[in-house]
Backbone as CSV, one residue per row, in Angstrom:
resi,resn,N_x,N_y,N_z,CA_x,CA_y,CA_z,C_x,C_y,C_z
1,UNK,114.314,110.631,90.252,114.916,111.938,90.360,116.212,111.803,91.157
2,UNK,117.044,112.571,90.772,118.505,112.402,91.353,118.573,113.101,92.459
3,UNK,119.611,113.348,93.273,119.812,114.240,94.452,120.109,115.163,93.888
4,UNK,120.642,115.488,92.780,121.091,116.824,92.508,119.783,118.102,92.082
5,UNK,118.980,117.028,90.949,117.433,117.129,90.380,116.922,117.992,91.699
6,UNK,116.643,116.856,92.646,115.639,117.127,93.779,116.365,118.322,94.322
7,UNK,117.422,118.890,94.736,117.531,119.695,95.536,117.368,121.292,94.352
8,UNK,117.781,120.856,92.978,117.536,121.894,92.260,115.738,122.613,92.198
9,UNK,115.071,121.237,92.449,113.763,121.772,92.192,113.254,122.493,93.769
10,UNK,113.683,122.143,95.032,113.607,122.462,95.968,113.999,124.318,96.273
11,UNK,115.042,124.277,95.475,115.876,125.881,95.333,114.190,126.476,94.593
12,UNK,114.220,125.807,93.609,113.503,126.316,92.327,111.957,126.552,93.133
13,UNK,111.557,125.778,94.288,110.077,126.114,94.517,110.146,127.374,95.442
14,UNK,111.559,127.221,96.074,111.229,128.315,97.190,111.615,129.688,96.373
15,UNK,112.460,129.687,95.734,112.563,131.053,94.657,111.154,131.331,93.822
16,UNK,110.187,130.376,93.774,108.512,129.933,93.393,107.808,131.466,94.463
17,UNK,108.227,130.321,95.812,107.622,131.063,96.898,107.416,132.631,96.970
18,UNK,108.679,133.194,97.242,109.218,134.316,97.537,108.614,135.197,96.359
19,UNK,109.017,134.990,95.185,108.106,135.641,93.825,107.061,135.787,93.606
20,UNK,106.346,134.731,94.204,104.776,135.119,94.107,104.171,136.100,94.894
21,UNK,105.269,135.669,96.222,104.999,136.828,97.276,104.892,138.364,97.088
22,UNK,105.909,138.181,95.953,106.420,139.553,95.742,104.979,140.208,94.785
23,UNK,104.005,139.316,94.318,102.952,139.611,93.130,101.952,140.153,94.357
24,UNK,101.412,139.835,95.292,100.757,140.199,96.052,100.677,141.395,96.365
25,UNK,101.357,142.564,96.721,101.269,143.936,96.344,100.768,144.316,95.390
26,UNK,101.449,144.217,94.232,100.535,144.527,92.784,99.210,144.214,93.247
27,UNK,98.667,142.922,93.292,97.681,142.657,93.047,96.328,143.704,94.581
28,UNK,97.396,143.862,95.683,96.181,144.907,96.437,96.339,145.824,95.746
29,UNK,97.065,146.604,95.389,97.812,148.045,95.217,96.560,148.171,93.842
30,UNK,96.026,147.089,93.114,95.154,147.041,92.125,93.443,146.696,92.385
31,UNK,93.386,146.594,93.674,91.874,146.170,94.243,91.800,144.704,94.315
32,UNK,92.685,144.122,93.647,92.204,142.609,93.003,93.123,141.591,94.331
33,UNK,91.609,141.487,94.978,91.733,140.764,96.394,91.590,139.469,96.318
34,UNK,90.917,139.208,95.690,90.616,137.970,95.625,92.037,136.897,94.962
35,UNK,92.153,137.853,93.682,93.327,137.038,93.182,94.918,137.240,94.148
36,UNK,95.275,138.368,95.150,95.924,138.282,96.038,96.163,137.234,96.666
37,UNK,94.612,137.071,97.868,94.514,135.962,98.716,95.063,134.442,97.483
38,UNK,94.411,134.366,96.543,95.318,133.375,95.358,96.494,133.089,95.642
39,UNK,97.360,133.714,95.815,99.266,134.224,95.090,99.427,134.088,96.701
40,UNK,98.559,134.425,97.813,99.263,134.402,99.138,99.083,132.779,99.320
41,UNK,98.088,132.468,98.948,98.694,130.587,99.211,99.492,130.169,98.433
42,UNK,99.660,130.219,97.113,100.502,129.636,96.563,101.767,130.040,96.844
43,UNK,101.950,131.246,97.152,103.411,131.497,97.822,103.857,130.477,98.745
44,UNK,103.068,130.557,100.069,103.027,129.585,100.843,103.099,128.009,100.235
45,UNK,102.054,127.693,99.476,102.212,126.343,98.957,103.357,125.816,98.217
46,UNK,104.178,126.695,96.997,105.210,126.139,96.801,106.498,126.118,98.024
47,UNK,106.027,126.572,99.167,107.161,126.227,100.038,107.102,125.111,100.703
48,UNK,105.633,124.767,100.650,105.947,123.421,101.461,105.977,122.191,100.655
49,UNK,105.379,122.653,99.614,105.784,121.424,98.581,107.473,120.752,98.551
50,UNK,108.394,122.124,98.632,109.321,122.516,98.562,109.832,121.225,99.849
51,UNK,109.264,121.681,101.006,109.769,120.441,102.197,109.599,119.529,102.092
52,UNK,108.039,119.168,101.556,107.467,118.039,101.066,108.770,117.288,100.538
53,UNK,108.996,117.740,99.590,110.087,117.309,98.808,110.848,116.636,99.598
54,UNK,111.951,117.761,99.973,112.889,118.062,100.619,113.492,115.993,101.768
55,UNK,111.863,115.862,101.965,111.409,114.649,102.971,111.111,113.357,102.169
56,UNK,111.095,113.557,100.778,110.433,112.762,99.903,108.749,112.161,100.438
57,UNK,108.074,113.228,100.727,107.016,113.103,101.405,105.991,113.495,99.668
58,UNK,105.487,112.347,99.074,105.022,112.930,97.390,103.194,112.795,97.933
59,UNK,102.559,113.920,97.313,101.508,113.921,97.325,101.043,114.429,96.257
60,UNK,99.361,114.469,96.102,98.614,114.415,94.702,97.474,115.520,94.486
61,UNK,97.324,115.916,95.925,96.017,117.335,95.598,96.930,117.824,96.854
62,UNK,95.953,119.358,96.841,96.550,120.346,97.844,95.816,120.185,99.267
63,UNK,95.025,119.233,99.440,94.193,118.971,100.555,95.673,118.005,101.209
64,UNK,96.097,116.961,100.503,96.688,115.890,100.737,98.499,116.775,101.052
65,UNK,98.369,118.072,100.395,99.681,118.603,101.071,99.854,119.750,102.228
66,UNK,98.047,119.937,102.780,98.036,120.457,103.723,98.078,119.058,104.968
67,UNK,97.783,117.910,104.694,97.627,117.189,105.405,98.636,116.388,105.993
68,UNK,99.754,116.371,104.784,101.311,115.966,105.065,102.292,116.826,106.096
69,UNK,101.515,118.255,105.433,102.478,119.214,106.309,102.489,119.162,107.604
70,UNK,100.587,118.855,108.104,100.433,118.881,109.457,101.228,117.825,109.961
71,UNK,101.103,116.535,109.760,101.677,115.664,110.542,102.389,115.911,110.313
72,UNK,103.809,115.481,109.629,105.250,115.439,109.501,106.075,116.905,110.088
73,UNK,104.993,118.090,109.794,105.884,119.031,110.305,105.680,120.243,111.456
74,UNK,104.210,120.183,111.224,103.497,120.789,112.835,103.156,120.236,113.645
75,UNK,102.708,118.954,113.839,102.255,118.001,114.957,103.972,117.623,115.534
76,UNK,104.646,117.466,114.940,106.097,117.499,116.048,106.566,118.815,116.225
77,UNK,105.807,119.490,115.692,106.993,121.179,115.915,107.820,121.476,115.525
78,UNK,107.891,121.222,114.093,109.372,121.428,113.158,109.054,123.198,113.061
79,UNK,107.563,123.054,112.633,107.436,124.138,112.129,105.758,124.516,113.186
80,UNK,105.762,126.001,113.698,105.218,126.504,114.464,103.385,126.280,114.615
81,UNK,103.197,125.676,115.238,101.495,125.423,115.145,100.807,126.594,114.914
82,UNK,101.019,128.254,115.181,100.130,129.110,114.575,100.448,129.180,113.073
83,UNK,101.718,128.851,112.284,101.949,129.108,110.921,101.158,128.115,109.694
84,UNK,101.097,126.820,110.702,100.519,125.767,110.685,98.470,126.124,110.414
85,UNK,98.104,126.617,111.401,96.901,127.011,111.524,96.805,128.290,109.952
86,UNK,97.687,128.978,109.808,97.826,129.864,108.944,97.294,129.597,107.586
87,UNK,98.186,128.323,107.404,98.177,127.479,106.043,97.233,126.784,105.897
88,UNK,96.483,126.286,106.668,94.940,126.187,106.514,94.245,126.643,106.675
89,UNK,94.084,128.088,106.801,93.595,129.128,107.040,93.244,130.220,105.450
90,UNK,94.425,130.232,104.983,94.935,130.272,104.200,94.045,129.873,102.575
91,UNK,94.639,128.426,102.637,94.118,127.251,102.342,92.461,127.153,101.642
92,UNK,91.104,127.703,103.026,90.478,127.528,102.831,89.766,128.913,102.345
93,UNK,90.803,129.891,102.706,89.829,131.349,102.051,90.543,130.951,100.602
94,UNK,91.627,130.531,99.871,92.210,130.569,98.593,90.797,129.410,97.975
95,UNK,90.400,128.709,98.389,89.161,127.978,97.815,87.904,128.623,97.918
96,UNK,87.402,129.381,99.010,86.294,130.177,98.930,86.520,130.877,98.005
97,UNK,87.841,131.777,97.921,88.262,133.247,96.741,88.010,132.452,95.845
98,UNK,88.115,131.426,95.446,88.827,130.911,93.881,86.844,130.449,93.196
99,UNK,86.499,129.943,93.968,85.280,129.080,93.908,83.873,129.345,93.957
100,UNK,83.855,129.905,95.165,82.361,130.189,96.151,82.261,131.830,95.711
101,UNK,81.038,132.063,94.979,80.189,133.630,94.664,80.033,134.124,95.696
102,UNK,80.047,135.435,95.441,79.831,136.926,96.177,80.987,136.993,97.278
103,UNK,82.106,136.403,97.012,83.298,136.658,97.748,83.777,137.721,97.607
104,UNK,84.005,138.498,98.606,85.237,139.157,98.356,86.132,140.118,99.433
105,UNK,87.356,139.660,100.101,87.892,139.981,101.020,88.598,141.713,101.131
106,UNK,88.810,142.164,101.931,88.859,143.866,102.107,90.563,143.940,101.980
107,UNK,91.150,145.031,101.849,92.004,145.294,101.406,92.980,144.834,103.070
108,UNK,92.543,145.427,104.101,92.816,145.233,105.332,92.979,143.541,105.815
109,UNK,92.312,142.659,105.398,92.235,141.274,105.438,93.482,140.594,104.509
110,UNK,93.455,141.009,103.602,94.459,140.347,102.533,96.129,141.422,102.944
111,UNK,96.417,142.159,103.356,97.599,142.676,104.151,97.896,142.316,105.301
112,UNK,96.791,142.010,105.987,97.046,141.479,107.305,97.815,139.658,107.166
113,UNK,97.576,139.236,106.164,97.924,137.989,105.769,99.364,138.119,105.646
114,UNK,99.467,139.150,104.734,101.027,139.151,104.284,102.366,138.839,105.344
115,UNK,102.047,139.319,106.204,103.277,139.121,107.220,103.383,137.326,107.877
116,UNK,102.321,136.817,108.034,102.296,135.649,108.667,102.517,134.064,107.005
117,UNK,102.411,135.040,106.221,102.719,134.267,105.069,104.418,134.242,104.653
118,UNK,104.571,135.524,104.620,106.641,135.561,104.676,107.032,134.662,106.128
119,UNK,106.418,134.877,107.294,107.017,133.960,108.067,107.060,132.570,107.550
120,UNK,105.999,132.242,107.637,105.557,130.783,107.024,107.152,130.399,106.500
121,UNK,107.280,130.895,105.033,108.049,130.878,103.652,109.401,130.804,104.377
122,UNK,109.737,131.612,105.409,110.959,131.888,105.964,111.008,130.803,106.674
123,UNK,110.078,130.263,107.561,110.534,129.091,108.274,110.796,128.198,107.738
124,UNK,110.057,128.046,106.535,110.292,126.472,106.207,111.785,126.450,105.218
125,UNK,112.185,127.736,104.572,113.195,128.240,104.453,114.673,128.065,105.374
126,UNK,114.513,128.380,106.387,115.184,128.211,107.268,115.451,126.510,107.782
127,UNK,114.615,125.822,107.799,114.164,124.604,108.295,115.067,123.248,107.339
128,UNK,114.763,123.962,105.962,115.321,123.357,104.762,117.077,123.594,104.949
129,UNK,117.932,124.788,105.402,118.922,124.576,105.789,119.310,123.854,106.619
130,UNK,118.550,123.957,107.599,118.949,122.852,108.724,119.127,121.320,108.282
131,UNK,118.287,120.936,107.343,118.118,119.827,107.198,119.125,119.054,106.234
């Protein structure tokens, strides 16, 4: 992949990010919580893929890109240890929602997410300019 490639797909995940974000309303505003909490990680997830990148840091499941993120970018403090905690937080209700029966999170739980998920997106947003 070229430098030009890589930074196009980097634009391309975080414009990923932000859009999905934007699906998450619909999806409370419709009851459908479960598939919310969905769209709130992957929002999140194409952003850090996005850094991932960004670092040429390549990984192969989403366990292995929560695990990159920690070291390389919360264990030094690039990026904030509660946003950090978030994304695996995150992480593991988007696998209960997706997976595990008789789930199902309250309208109040899946909004309360929303704000610490745009941070997330924004930092690593922000982070990616710097870099």
């Amino acid at each position: 992949m070229t430098d030009s490639e890589k930074k196009d797909l980097i634009v391309y995940r975080i414009s990923r990010a932000k859009d999905t974000l934007k699906e998450v309303n619909l999806h409370v505003d419709n009851e459908l919580l479960n598939t919310a909490v969905n769209r709130l990680y992957y929002a999140c997830y194409y952003a850090v893929i996005a850094l991932l990148l960004s670092n040429e840091i390549n990984v192969q499941t989403h366990a292995g890109v929560r695990q990159m993120f920690g070291l390389h970018f919360i264990k030094p403090g690039l990026i904030d240890k509660e946003l950090g905690k978030f994304y695996s937080d995150i992480f593991d209700k988007r696998q209960t929602g997706d997976y595990d029966d008789f789930v199902s999170f309250t309208k109040e739980e899946v909004v309360s997410m929303i704000p610490p998920a745009q941070k997330l997106i924004n930092s690593i947003e922000e982070l990616l300019v710097q870099m």
